[in-house]
C-alpha positions in Angstrom: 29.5 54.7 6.7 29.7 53.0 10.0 33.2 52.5 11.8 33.5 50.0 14.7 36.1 49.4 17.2 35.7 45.8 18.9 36.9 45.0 21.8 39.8 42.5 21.3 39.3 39.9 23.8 36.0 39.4 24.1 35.1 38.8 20.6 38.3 37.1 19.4 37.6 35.0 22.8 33.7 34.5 21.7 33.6 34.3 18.0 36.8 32.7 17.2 36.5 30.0 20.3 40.6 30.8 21.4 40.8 29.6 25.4 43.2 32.3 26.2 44.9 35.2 24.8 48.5 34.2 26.7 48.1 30.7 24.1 50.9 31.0 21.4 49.1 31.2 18.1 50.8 29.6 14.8 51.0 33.0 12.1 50.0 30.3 9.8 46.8 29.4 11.4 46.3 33.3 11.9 46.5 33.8 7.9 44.7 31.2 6.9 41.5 32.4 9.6 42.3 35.6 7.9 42.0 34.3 4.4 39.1 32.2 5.0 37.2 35.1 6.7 37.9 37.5 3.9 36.7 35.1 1.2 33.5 34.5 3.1 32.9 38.8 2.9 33.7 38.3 -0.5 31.2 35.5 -1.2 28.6 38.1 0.9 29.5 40.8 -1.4 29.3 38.3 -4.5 25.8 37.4 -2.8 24.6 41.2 -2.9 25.4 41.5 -6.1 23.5 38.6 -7.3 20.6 40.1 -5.6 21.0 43.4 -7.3 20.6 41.5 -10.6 17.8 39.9 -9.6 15.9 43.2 -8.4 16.4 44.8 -11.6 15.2 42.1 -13.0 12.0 41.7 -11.3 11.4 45.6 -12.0 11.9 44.4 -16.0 9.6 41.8 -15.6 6.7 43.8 -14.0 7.3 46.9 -16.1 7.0 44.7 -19.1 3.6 42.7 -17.8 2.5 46.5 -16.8 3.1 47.8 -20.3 1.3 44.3 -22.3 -1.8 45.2 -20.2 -2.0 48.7 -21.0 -1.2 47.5 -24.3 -4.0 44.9 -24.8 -6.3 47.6 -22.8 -6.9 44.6 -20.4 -6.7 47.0 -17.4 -8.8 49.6 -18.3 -11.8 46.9 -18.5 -13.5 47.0 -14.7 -13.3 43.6 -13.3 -12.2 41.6 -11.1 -9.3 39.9 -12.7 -8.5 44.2 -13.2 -8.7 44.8 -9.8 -6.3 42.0 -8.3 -4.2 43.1 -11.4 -3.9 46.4 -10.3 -3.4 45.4 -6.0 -0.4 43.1 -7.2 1.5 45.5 -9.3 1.1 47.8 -6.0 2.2 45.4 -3.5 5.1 44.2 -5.8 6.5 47.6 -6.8 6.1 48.2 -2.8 8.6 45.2 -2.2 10.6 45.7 -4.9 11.3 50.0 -3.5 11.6 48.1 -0.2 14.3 45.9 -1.4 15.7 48.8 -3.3 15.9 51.1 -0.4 19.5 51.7 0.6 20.7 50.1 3.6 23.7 51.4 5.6 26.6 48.7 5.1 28.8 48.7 7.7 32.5 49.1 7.2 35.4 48.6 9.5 38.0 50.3 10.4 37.1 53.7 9.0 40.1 54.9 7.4 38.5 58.3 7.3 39.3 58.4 10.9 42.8 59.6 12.0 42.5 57.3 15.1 42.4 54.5 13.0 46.5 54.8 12.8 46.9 54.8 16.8 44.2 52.3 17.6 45.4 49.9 14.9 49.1 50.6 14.3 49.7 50.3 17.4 48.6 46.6 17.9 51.1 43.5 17.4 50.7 42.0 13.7 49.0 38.9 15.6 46.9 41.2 17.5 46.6 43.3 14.6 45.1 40.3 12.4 42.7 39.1 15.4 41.5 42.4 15.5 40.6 42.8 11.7 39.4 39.3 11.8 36.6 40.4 14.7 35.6 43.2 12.9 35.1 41.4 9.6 32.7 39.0 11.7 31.1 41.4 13.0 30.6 43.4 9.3 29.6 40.0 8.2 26.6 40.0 10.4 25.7 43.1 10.1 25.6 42.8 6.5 24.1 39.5 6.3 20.8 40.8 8.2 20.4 43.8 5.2 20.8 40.7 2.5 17.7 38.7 4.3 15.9 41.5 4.2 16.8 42.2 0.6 16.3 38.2 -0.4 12.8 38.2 1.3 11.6 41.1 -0.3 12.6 39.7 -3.6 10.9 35.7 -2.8 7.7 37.9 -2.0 7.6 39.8 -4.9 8.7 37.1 -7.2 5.7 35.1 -6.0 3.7 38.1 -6.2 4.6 38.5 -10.1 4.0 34.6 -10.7 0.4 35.4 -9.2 0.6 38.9 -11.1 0.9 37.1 -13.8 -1.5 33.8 -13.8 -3.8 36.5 -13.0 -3.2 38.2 -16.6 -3.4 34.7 -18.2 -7.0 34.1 -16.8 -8.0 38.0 -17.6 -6.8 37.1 -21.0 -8.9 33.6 -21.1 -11.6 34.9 -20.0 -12.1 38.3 -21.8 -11.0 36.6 -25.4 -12.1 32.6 -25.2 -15.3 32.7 -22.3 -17.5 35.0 -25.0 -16.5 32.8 -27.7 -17.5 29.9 -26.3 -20.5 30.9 -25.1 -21.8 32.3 -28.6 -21.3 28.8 -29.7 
């Protein structure tokens, strides 16, 4: 777990585009940015979640094309439709541990940390909600480059199952219909 302390002005000044600290801010306008920036974490969170889902779901799909070919003894027959078989169910399962890897997610303030009551506490409740409004951007960031990395392993190995599993189809085609075709 990583615990940030941003410095109030200058991100509150650069992410949130306020001219000047001294300007009186409306504690409406301060919830509301507060609101809005904790539903857009939640949406990110929603987001990772969605992308869990569809990781296990890859992993279902390419155990189960894994299992018809050793099934159908497909695999164990040396060719070339075997050998690209066999180098896509490597890369995939490579992307899909890649995407399964564990990340650090970033989480601010650390309420592990005993400062976090003199740092925080001691703030005005407008500087208070500025503050916690800069840290949740920054989180957001921070978290949104771990999800790309998750959602790009996951386009890549979806394609590489597609492929994975055209592949299969013409193994198939060619090991049952080709020899019956040319008997004829």
């Amino acid at each position: 777990m990583v615990t940030t302390l941003i410095p109030l002005n200058s991100l509150i000044k650069e992410h949130l585009s306020i001219p000047s600290m001294d300007d009186c801010l409306s504690q409406v306008t301060l919830n509301l940015a507060s609101e809005d920036v904790r539903n857009v974490c939640q949406q990110q969170h929603e987001q990772a979640n969605i992308l869990t889902t569809k990781l296990n779901i890859l992993f279902v799909v390419n155990g189960a094309l894994l299992t018809s070919l050793s099934i159908s003894r497909l695999i164990y027959i040396p060719s070339f439709f075997s050998l690209l078989e066999v180098l896509g169910f490597l890369i995939n399962f490579v992307l899909l541990i890649n995407a399964f890897l564990p990340r650090q997610v970033i989480i601010s303030p650390n309420l592990e940390d005993n400062k976090f009551l003199e740092r925080y506490l001691a703030l005005s409740p407008e500087e208070y909600q500025l503050q916690m409004m800069a840290n949740l951007v920054e989180i957001y960031k921070a978290n949104k480059r771990r999800i790309d990395d998750i959602s790009q392993c996951l386009i890549y190995s979806a394609y590489t199952t597609l492929a994975i599993a055209i592949c299969i189809m013409l193994h198939i085609l060619s090991t049952y219909f080709v020899p019956v075709l040319v008997v004829k």
